[in-house]
C-alpha positions in Angstrom: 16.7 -5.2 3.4 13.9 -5.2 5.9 11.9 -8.1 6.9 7.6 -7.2 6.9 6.0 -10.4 7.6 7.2 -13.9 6.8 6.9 -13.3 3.1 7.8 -9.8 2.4 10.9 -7.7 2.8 11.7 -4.1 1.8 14.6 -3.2 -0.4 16.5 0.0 -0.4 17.9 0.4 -3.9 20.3 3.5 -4.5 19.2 5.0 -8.0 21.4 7.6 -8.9 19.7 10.9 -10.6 16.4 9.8 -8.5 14.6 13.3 -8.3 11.4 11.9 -6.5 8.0 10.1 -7.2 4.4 10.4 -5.8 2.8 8.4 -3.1 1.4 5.7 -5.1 3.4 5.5 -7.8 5.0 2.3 -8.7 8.7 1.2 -10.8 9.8 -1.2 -13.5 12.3 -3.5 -12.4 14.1 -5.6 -15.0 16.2 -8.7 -14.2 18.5 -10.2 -16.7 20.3 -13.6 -17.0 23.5 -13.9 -18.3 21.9 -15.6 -21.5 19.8 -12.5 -21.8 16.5 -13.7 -20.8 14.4 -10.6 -19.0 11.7 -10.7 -16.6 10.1 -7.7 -15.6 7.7 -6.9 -12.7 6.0 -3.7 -11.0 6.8 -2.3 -8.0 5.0 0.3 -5.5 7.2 2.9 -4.2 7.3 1.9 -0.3 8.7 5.4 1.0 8.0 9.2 0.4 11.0 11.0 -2.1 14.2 10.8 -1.2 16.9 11.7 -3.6 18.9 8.8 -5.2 16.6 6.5 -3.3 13.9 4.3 -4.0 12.2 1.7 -2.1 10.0 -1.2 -2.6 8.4 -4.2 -0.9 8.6 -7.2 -2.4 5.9 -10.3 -1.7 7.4 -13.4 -2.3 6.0 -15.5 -5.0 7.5 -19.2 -4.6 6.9 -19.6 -8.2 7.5 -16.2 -9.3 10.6 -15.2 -11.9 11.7 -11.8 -10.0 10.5 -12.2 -6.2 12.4 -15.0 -4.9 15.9 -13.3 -6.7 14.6 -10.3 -4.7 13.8 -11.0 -1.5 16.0 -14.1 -0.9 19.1 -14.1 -3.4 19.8 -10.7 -3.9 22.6 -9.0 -2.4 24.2 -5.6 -1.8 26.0 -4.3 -4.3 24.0 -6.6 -7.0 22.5 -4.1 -10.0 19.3 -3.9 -11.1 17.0 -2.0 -14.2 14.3 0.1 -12.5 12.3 2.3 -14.3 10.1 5.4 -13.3 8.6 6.6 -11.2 4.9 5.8 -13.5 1.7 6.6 -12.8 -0.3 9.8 -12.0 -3.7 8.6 -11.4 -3.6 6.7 -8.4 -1.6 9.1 -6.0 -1.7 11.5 -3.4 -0.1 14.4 -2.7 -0.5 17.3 0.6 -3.0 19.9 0.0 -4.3 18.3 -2.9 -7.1 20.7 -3.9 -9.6 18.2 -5.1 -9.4 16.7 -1.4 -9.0 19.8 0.7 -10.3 19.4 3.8 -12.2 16.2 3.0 -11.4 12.8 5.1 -9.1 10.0 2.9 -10.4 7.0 3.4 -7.4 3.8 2.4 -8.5 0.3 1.8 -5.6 -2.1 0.7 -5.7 -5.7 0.3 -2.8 -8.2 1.1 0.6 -6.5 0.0 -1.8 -3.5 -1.8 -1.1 -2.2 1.4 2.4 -0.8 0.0 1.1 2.6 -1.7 -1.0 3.3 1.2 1.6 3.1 3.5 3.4 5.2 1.8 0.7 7.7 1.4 0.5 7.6 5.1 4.1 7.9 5.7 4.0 11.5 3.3 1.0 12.6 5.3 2.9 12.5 8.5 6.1 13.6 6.9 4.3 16.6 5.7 2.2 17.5 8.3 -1.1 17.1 6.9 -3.7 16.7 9.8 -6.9 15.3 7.4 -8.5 12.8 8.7 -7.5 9.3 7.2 -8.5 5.9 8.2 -7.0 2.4 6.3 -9.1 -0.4 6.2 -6.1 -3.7 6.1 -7.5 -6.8 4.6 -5.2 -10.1 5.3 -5.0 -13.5 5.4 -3.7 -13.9 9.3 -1.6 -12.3 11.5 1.7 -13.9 10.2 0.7 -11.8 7.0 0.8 -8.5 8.5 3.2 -5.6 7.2 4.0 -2.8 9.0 2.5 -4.2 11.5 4.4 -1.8 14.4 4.9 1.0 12.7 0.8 0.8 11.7 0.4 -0.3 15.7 2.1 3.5 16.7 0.1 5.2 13.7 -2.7 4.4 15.2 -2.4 4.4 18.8 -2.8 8.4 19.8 -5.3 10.3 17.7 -4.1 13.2 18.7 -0.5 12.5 17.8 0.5 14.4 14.2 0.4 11.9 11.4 -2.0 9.6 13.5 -4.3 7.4 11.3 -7.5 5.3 12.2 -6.0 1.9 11.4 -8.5 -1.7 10.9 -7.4 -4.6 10.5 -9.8 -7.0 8.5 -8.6 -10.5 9.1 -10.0 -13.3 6.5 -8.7 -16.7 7.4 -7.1 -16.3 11.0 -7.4 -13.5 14.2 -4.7 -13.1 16.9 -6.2 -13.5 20.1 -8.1 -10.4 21.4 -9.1 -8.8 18.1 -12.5 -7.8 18.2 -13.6 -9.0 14.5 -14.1 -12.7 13.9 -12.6 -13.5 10.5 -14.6 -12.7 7.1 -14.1 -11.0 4.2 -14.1 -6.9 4.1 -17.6 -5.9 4.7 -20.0 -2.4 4.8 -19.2 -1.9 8.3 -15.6 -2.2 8.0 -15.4 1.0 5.7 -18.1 2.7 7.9 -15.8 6.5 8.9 -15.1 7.0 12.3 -17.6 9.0 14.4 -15.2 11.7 14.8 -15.0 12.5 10.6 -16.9 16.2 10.3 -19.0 14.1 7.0 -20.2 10.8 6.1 -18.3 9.8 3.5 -14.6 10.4 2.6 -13.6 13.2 0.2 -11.2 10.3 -1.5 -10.9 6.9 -1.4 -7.9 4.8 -2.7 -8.1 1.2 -3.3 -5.2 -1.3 -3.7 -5.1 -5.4 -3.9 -5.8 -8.2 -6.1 -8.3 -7.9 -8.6 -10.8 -9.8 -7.2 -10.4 -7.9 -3.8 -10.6 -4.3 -5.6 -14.1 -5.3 -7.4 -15.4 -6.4 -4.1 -14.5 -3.3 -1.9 -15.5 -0.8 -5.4 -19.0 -3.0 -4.8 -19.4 -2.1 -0.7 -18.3 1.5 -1.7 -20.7 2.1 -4.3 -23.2 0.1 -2.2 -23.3 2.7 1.1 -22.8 5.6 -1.6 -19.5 6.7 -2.8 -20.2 8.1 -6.1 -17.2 6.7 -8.7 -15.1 9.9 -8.8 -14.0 9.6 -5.5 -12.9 6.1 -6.0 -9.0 5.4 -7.1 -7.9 1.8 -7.8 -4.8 -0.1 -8.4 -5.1 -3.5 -8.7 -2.7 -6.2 -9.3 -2.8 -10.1 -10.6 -1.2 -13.0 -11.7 0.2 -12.0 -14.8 3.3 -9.6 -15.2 2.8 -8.4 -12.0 4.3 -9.0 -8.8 3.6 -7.1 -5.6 
């Protein structure tokens, strides 16, 4: 178990006869009391394949039924029902031909930062030198995830598995970052000047609901046409993230 930010953590879970996923896939997982009551909530894969492996990261929900058993009760050794991998839609793979050479432009919101990370992780795992740039929206700085591995990511652009990484802060900046709070806006999806085209050959969107209609609105709005728009959004109900 890995500590993200104050309310997240990552959980390793050893799932014999694993045989892999796809970056932005997500999992099942069931919990059951011992008078049979079942809660189930979905899960993004937080790491590339690995056999008999899977990973998630889990937001706590004070109020939730599965979060708080998962990221402050559980412990190792405890067993749990996980299902999948599911989803084919809202992934990405190296070499995908619909992309080729194309930039891949992220944009997550709160924890839908998960997938994308992961995404990002299989980039640099496989070698794939597209251009990709996330776009983080959060609350403030004590919400951030991943926050030094996204830090090194982003630090050397000519570095293999480098990413153009912006942080969009809503509610609270750290001292020195250049953007006073506000929600996402146009500029903040605007490419870098060094992508070879104006828009990105594929962009994948990830947050709550209401985030995911907003950032599908600026899209649209400087001219991404709606096939090169993937979204995974998440809410309230049977869902925790």
């Amino acid at each position: 178990m890995r500590s993200q930010s104050w309310h997240s953590r990552t959980l390793a879970l050893h799932v014999p006869g694993w045989t892999g996923h796809l970056p932005g896939q997500h999992v099942d997982i069931r919990l059951t009391a011992p008078d049979g009551y079942s809660a189930q909530r979905s899960y993004s894969l937080a790491e590339p394949a690995t056999p008999d492996r899977v990973a998630v990261t889990v937001d706590l929900l004070p109020h939730g039924e599965v979060s708080p058993y998962l990221a402050e009760i559980m412990e190792i050794g405890d067993e749990l029902d996980v299902r999948g991998p599911i989803g084919g839609w809202f992934v990405w793979e190296p070499g995908d031909p619909s992309i080729g050479d194309g930039p891949v432009l992220l944009i997550a919101g709160g924890s839908g930062v998960v997938p994308l990370v992961t995404m990002l992780r299989a980039r640099k795992r496989a070698g794939d030198s597209t251009p990709t740039m996330l776009v983080y929206s959060l609350r403030g700085p004590r919400d951030l995830m991943y926050g030094p591995e996204l830090e090194e990511m982003s630090a050397d652009p000519s570095t293999p598995g480098s990413a153009d990484v912006r942080l969009v802060y809503t509610r609270k900046v750290p001292d020195g970052h250049p953007r006073p709070a506000s929600h996402l806006a146009a500029e903040d999806i605007q490419p870098p000047s060094a992508w070879p085209e104006p828009l990105a050959a594929r962009v994948y969107v990830c947050g709550p609901s209401g985030f995911v209609d907003h950032a599908t609105g600026l899209l649209r709005r400087v001219g991404y046409p709606d096939d090169r728009i993937r979204t995974e959004r998440f809410g309230p109900t049977g869902v925790e993230r």
